[in-house]
FIKOLKE-752786 format. One line per field, with one value per residue: residue in one letter; residue number from 0; x, y, z of N, C-alpha, C in turn. Coordinates in nm, 4 decimals. Layout:
% FIKOLKE-752786
r	c(A,...)
k	c(NUM,...)
n_c1	c(X,...)
n_c2	c(Y,...)
n_c3	c(Z,...)
ca_c1	c(X,...)
ca_c2	c(Y,...)
ca_c3	c(Z,...)
c_c1	c(X,...)
c_c2	c(Y,...)
c_c3	c(Z,...)
//
This chain:
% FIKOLKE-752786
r	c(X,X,X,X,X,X,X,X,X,X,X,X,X,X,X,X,X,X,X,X,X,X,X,X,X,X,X,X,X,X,X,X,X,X,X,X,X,X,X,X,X,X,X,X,X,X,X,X,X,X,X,X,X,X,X,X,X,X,X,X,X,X,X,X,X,X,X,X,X,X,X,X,X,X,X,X,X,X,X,X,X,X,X,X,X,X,X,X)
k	c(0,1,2,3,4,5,6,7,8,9,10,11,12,13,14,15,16,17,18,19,20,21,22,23,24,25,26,27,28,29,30,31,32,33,34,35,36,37,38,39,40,41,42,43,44,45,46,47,48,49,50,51,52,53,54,55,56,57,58,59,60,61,62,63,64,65,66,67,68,69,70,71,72,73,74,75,76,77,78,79,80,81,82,83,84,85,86,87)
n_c1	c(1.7653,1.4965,1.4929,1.3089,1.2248,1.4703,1.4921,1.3035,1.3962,1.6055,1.6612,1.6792,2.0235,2.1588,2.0889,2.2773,2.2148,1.9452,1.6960,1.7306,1.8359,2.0561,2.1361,2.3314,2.3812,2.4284,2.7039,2.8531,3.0093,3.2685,3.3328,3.3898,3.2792,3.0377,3.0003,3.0452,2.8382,2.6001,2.6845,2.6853,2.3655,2.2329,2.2620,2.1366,1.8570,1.8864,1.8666,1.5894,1.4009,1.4161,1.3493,1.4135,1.4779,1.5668,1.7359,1.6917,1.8968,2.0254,2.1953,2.4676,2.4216,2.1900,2.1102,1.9332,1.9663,1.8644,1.8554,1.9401,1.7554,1.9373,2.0952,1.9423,1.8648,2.0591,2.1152,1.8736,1.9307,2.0954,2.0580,1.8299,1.9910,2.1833,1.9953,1.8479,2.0618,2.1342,2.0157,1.6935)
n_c2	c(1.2947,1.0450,0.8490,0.6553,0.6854,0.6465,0.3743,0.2728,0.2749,0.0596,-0.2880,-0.6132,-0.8013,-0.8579,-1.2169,-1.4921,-1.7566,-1.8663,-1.6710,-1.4542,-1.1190,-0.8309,-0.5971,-0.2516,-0.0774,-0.2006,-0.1138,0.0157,-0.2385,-0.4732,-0.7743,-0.9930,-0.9604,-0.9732,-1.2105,-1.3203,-1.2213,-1.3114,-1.6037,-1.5914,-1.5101,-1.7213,-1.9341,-1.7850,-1.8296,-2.0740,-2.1568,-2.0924,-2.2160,-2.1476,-1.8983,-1.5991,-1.2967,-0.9762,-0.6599,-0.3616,-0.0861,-0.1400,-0.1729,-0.4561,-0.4337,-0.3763,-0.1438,0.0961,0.3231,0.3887,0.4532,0.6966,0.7945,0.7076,0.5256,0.3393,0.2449,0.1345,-0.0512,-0.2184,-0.2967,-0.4381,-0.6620,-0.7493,-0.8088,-1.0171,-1.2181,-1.3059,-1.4440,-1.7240,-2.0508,-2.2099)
n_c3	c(-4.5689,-4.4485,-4.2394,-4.3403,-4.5985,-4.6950,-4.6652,-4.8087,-5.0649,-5.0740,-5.1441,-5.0336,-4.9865,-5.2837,-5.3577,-5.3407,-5.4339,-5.6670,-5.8825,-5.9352,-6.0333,-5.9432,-6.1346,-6.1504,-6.3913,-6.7482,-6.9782,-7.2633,-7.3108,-7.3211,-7.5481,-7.3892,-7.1655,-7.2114,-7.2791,-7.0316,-6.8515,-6.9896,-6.9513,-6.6676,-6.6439,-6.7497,-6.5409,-6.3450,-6.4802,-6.4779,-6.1941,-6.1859,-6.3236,-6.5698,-6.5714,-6.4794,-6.3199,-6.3382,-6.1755,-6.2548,-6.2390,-5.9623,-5.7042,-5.5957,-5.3121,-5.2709,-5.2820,-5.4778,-5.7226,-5.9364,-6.3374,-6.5726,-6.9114,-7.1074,-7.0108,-6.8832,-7.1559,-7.2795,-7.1406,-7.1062,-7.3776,-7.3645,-7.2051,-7.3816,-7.6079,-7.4631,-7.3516,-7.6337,-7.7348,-7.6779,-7.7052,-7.7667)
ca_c1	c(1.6693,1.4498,1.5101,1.2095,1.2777,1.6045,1.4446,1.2416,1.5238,1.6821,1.6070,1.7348,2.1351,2.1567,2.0604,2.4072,2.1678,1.7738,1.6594,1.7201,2.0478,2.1197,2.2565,2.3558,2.3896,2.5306,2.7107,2.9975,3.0658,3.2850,3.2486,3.4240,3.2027,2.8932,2.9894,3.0203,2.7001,2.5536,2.6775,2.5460,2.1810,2.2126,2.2873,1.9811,1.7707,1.8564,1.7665,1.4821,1.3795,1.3679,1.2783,1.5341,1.4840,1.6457,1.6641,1.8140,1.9348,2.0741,2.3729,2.4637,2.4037,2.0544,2.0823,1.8238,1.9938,1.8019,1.9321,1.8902,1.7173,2.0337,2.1686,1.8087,1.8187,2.1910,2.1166,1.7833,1.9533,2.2895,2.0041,1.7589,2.1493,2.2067,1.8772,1.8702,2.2070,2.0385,1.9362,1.5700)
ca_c2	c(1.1926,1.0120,0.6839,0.5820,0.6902,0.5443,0.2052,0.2543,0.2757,-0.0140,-0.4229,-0.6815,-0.7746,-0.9953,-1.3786,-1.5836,-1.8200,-1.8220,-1.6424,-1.2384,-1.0656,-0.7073,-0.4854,-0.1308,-0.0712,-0.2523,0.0068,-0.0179,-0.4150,-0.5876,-0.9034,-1.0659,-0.9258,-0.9852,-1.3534,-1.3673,-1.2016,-1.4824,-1.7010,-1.5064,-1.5228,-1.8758,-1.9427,-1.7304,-1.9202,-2.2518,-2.1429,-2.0064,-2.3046,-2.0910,-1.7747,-1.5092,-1.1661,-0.8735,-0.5619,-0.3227,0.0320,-0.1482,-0.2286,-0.5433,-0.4853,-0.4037,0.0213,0.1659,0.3966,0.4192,0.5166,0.7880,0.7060,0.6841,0.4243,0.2597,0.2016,0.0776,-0.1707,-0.3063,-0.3553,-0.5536,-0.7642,-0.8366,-0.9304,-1.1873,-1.3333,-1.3585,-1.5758,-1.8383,-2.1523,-2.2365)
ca_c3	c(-4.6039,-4.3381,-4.2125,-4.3977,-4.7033,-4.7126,-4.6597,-4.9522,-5.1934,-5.0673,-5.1531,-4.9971,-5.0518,-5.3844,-5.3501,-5.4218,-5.5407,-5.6940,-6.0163,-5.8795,-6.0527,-5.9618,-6.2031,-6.1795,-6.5608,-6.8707,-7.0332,-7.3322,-7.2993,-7.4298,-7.5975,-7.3214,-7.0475,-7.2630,-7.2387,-6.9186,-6.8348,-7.0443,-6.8634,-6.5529,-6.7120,-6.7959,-6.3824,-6.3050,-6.5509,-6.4189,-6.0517,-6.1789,-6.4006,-6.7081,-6.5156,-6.3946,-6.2635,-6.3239,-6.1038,-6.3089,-6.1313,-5.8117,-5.6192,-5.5166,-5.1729,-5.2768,-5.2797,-5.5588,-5.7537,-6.0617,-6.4137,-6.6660,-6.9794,-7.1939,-6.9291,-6.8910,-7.3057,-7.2973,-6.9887,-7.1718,-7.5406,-7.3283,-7.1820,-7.4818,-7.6611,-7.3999,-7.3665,-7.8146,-7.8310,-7.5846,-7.7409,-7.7337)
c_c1	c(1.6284,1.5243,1.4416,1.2212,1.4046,1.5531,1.3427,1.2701,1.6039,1.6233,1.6930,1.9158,2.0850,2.1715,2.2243,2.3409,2.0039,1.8025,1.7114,1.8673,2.0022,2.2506,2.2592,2.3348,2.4762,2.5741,2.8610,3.0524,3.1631,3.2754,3.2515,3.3482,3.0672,2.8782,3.0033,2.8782,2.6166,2.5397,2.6253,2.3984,2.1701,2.2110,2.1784,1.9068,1.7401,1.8107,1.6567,1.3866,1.2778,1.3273,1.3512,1.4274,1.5994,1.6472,1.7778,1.8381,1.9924,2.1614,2.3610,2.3972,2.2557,1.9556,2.0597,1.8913,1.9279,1.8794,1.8541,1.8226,1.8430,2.0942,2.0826,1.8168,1.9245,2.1476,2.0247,1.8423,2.0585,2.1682,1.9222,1.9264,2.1567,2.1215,1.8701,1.9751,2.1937,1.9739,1.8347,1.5745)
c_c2	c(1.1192,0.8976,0.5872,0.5989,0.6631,0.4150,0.1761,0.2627,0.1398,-0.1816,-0.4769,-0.7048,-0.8924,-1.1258,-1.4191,-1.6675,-1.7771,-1.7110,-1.4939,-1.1898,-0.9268,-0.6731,-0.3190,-0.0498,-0.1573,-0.1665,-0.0044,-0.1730,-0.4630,-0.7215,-1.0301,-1.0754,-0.9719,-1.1656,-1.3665,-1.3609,-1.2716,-1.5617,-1.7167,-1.5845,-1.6904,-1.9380,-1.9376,-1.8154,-2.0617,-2.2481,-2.1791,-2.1291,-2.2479,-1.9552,-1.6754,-1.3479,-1.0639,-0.7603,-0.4591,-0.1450,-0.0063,-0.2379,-0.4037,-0.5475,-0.4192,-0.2441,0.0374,0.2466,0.4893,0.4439,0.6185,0.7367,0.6355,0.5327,0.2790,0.1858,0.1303,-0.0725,-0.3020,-0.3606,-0.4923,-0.6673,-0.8319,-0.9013,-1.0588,-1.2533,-1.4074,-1.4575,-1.7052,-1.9135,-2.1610,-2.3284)
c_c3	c(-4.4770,-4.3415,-4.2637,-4.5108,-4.7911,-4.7493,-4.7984,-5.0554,-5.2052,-5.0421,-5.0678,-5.0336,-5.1651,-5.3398,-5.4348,-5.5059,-5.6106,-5.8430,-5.9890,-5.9295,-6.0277,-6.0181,-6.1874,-6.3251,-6.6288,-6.9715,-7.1499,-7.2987,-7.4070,-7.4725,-7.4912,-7.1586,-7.0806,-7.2237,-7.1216,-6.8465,-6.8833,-7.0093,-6.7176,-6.5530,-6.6752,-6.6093,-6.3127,-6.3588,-6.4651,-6.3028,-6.0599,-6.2407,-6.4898,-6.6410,-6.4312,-6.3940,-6.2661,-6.2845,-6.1486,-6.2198,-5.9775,-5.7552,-5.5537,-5.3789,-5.1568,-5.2839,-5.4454,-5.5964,-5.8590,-6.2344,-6.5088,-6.7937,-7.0568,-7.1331,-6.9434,-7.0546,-7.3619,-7.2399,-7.0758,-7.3137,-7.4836,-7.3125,-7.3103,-7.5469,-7.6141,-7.3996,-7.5260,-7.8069,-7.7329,-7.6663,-7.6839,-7.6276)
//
């Protein structure tokens, strides 16, 4: 792979703070992880004031991996979950 095409896979590393979460996948959770990730969200949100970002397929340190659909359809249901049990 080039040197350039490397770089085009790869974001920045994750913001400690600000609205931006990288995830890899959400995959089999349990309830105890789900709440935490919740609480995650809720973190992002407040940065964000009401407005988070999620960059889903990629590594903390900001490497693009992508996912399959099966992974992709897991990842999106964990997130609509957490966003739903969020008071208005």
């Amino acid at each position: 792979m080039s040197d350039n095409a490397e770089k085009e896979l790869r974001l920045p590393y994750e913001p400690e703070n600000g609205n931006v979460e990288y995830k890899l996948k959400l995959q089999s959770l349990t309830m105890d992880r789900v709440d935490h990730l919740t609480t995650q969200l809720l973190w992002r949100l407040k940065e964000g004031d009401g407005t988070a970002f999620y960059q889903i397929g990629v590594l903390d340190s900001g490497q693009v991996t992508g996912l399959n659909d099966e992974e992709l359809s897991e990842t999106l249901m964990a997130i609509f979950y957490m966003a739903s049990t969020l008071e208005p």
